[in-house]
Structures are given as C-alpha cells and as structure tokens.
C-alpha positions as CSV (number, residue, x, y, z in Angstrom):
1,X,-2.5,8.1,-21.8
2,X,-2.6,10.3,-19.0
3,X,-3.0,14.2,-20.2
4,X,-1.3,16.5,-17.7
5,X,-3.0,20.0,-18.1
6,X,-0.4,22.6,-18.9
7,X,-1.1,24.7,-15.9
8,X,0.1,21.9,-13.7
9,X,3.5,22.0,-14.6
10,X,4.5,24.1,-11.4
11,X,5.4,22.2,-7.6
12,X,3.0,23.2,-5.5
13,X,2.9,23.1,-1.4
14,X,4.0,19.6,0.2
15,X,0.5,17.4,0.3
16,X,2.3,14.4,2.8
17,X,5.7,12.5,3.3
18,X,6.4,8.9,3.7
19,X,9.7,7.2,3.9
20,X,10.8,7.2,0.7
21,X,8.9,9.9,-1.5
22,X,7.7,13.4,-0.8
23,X,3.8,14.3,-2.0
24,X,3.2,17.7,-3.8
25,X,0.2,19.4,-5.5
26,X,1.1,19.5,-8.9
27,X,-1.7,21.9,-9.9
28,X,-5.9,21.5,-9.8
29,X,-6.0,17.9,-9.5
30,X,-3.1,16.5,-9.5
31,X,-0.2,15.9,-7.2
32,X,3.6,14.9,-7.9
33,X,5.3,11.6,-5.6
34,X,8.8,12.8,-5.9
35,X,11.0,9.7,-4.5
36,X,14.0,10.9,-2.4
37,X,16.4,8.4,-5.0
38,X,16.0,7.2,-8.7
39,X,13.8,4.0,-9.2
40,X,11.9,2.1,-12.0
41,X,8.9,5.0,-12.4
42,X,8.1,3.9,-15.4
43,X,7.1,0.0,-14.4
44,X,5.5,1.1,-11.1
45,X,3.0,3.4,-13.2
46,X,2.5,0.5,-16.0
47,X,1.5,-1.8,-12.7
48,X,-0.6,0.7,-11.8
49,X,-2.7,0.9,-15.1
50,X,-2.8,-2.7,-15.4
51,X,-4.3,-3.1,-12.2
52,X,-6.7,0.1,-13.4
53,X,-7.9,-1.1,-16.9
54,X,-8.7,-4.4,-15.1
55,X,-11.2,-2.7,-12.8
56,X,-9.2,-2.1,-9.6
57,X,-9.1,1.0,-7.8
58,X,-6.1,3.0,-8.8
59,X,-5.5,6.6,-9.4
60,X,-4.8,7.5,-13.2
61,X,-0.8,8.4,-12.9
62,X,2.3,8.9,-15.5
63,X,5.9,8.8,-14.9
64,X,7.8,11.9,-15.9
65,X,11.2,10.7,-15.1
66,X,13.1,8.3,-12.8
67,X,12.2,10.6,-9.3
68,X,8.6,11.8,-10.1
69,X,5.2,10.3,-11.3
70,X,2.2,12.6,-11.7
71,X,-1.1,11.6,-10.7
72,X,-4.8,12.2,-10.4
73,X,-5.4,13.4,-6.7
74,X,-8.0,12.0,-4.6
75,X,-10.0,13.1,-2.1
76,X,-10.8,11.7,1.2
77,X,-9.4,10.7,4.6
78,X,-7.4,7.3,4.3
79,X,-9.0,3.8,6.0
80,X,-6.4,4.7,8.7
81,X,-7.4,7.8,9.4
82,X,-11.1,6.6,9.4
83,X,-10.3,3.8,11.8
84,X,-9.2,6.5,14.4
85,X,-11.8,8.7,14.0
86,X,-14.6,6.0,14.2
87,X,-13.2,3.0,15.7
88,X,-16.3,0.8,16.0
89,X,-16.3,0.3,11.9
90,X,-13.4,-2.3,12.3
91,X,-15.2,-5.1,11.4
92,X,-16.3,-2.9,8.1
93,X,-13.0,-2.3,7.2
94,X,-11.2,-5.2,8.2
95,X,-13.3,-6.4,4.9
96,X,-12.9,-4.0,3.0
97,X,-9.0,-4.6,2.9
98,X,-9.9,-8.0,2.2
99,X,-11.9,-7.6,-0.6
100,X,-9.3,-5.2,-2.2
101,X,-6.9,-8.1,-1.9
102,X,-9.5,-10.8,-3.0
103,X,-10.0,-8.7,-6.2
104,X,-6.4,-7.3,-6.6
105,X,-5.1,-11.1,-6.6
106,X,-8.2,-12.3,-9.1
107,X,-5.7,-9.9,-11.7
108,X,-3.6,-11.9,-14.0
109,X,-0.1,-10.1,-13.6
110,X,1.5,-9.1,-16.9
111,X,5.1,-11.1,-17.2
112,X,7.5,-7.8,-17.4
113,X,6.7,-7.3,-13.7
114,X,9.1,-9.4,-11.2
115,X,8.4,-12.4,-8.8
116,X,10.4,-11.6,-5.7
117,X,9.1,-14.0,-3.3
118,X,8.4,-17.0,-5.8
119,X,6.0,-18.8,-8.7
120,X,2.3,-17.5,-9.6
121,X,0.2,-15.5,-11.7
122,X,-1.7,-12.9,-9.5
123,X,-0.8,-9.0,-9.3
124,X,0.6,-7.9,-6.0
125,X,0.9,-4.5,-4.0
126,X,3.4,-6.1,-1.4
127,X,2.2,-2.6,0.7
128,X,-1.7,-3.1,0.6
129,X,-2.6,-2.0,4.3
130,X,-4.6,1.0,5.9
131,X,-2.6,3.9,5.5
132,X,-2.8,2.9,1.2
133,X,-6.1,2.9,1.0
134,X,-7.9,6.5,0.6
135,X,-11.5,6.5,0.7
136,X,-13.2,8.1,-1.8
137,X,-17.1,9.6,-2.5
138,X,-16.8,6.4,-5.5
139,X,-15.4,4.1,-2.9
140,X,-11.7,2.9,-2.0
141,X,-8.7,3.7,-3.9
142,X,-5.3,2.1,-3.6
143,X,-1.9,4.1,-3.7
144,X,1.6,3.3,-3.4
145,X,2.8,1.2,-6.1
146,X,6.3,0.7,-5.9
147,X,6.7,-2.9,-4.7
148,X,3.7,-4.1,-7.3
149,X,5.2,-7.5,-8.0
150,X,3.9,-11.3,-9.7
151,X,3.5,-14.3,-7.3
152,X,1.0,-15.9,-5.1
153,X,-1.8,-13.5,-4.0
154,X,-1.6,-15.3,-0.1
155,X,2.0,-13.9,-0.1
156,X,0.5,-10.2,-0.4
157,X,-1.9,-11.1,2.0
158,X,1.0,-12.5,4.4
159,X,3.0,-9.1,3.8
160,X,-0.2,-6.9,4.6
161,X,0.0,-9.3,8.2
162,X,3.4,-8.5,8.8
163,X,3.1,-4.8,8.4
164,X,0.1,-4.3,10.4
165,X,2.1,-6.4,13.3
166,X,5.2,-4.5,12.9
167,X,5.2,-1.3,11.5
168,X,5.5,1.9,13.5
169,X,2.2,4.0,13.5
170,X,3.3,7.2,16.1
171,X,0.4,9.3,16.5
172,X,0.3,12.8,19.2
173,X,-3.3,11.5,20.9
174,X,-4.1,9.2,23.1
175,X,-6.2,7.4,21.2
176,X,-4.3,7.4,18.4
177,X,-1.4,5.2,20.6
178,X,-4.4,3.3,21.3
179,X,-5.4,2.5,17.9
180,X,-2.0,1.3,16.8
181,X,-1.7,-1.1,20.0
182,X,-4.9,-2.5,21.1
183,X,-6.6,-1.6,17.7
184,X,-4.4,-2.9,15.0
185,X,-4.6,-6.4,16.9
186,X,-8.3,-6.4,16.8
187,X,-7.8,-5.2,12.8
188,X,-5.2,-7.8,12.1
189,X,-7.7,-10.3,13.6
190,X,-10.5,-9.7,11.6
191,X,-8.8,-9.5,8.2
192,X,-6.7,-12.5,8.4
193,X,-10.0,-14.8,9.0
194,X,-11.2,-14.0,5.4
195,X,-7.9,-16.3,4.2
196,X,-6.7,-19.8,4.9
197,X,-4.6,-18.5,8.4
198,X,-2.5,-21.3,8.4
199,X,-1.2,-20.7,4.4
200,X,-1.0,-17.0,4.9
201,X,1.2,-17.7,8.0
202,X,3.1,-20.0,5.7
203,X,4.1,-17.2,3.8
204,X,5.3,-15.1,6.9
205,X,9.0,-15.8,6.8
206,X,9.4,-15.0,3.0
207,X,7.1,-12.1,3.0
208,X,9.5,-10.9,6.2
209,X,12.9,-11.5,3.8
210,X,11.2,-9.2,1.2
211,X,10.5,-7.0,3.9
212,X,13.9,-6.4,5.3
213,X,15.4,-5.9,1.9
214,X,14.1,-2.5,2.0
215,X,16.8,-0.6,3.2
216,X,14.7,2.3,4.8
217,X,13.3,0.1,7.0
218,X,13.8,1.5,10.5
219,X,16.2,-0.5,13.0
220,X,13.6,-0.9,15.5
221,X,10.8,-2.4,12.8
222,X,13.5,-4.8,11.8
223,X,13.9,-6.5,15.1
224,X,9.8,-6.7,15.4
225,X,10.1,-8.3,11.8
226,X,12.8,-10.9,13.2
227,X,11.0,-11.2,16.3
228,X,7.6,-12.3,14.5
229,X,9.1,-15.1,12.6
230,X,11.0,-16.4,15.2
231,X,7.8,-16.4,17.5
C-alpha cells in the first residue's frame, strides 16, 4: 500500500494539463492527477499495480477518491519531448515503445478489468504512445492509466497507430510542427514493423470505435479518425 507522507497533504503549483485531468505537486515527491469529472479511480490505480507487481514500468499511485489519485513523481523529459530535442534517436525509440508493448501485453490481465474491443487475456493501456512514456535515470515509465483494459495485445498496438496518425500535437517551433508531421510518419513507420502490419491494421476500425467513444475527443481528430478507416 502506497504511504502518502503527511506533509503532502497540501495542492501544490500545477505540474501539466491534459484533456481530461489537471497535474499537481502534491508535496516532495509526489503529484496529484485531479480528473476534471468523477471516474472509476480506484480500478485505474489497481491496473496500475497489477501491471507494476508484474514488472512493468508504472509509477507507485493510490486513489483518494473518485477525482484524484496520488502518485510517485518521476523525473525526466517524456519520449516526446526527447524525440524533438534529438530527432536522430527515432529508430531507438520507435523500439522502445515497442518493447513496452511487447512486455505490457506478455501480462495476464486480472478478470475485474473490462474488454471493450473484444476476447483475450493480455493487459492493455489503450493510450501507450510518446507523450505516456517519461524517461527516467532507471529507464522508461508508463503513465496514464485510465483506459487500461483486457483483450488482444495487437488491439493496443492498433490504438497506439491510430493516435500517432491522428492526434493533434501543436507545438510554438518550427521544428516542433516538423516533428509532428514529417516525424511522427517516420515514428509510426518504424514501430509498426516490430508487429504483424497486416493484423494490427485489422484491428484499426475497432480500435477507432473505442477511440471516438471518448467524448473529449476534439471535432477535428474525429474526422482524421473517420478519415483513416475509410482510407
């Protein structure tokens, strides 16, 4: 069980937003994910130490109620971030996210968590892409755990393809625009040839159904969605 130190019982200054949550420091090292509406906390922190007492990556975390989870902060720049600043790694990463999937998916998924997108037995993420993974002095850590699901492990791979070809990535520089255009191709590229192409692109129009269920999903990435499974 995850001890919260008394100290850290006090919001601290904003640490990132996303979509649906807002990031906090939650005293010396810890933050607080506050989501913007009530959801299931408590099952996505018991995905979360599933997936960590069976060796993946995962930040120690505990749910106080159904808006907040507290957990263990890391430090480093996220795969994203490191993909902008030194662009020539791709190939390096590209892997790397693979791997993390490879292993994620070799996790038998307990039967309490639910099968959105069909039959089978490995753990999910069903949000496993660049901007999720921070990298640490001990290596890569995964965060984000809302959507961790049961099903086919090629599905998650599937979803990971359709974010990285549809989601928007606006960033100030230059070569930031550059990254999310000409890059993310190149990325997309290199991590889809560690699967079977032809099953993960199987799994492309039931990954995108999952995908538009989520009702804070922008107007303009829904048409990109409809537009890569109709293409």
């Amino acid at each position: 069980m995850l001890a919260v130190p008394g100290e850290a019982r006090r919001l601290g200054a904003s640490v990132g937003t996303g979509r649906s949550a807002d990031v906090f420091e939650y005293g010396a090292g810890w933050v607080l994910r506050r989501y913007r509406e009530p959801r299931d906390t408590e099952r996505e922190v018991a995905g979360m130490e599933h997936a960590r007492r069976n060796g993946f990556p995962v930040p120690e975390a505990r749910a106080l109620d159904d808006c907040d989870i507290v957990m263990q902060r890391l430090h480093g720049p996220t795969m994203l971030d490191e993909l902008e600043r030194r662009p020539w790694l791709i190939g390096r990463y590209a892997s790397m996210l693979a791997s993390l999937h490879q292993r994620l998916h070799a996790i038998e998924a307990p039967d309490w968590l639910p099968a959105p997108i069909g039959a089978g037995e490995a753990l999910l993420h069903f949000d496993l892409h660049p901007d999720n993974v921070i990298l640490t002095e001990d290596g890569p850590s995964v965060i984000d755990w809302p959507n961790v699901a049961r099903g086919p492990g090629i599905a998650d791979v599937a979803y990971t393809w359709i974010i990285l070809a549809t989601a928007a990535t606006p960033r100030p520089t230059i070569r930031g625009r550059l990254t999310s255009a000409v890059g993310r191709r190149s990325f997309l590229r290199l991590f889809v040839r560690h699967f079977d192409r032809a099953e993960v692109k199987h799994w492309i129009p039931i990954g995108a159904d999952f995908r538009l269920s989520d009702r804070t999903l922008p107007p303009a990435e829904r048409q990109k969605v409809a537009r890569l499974t109709n293409g």
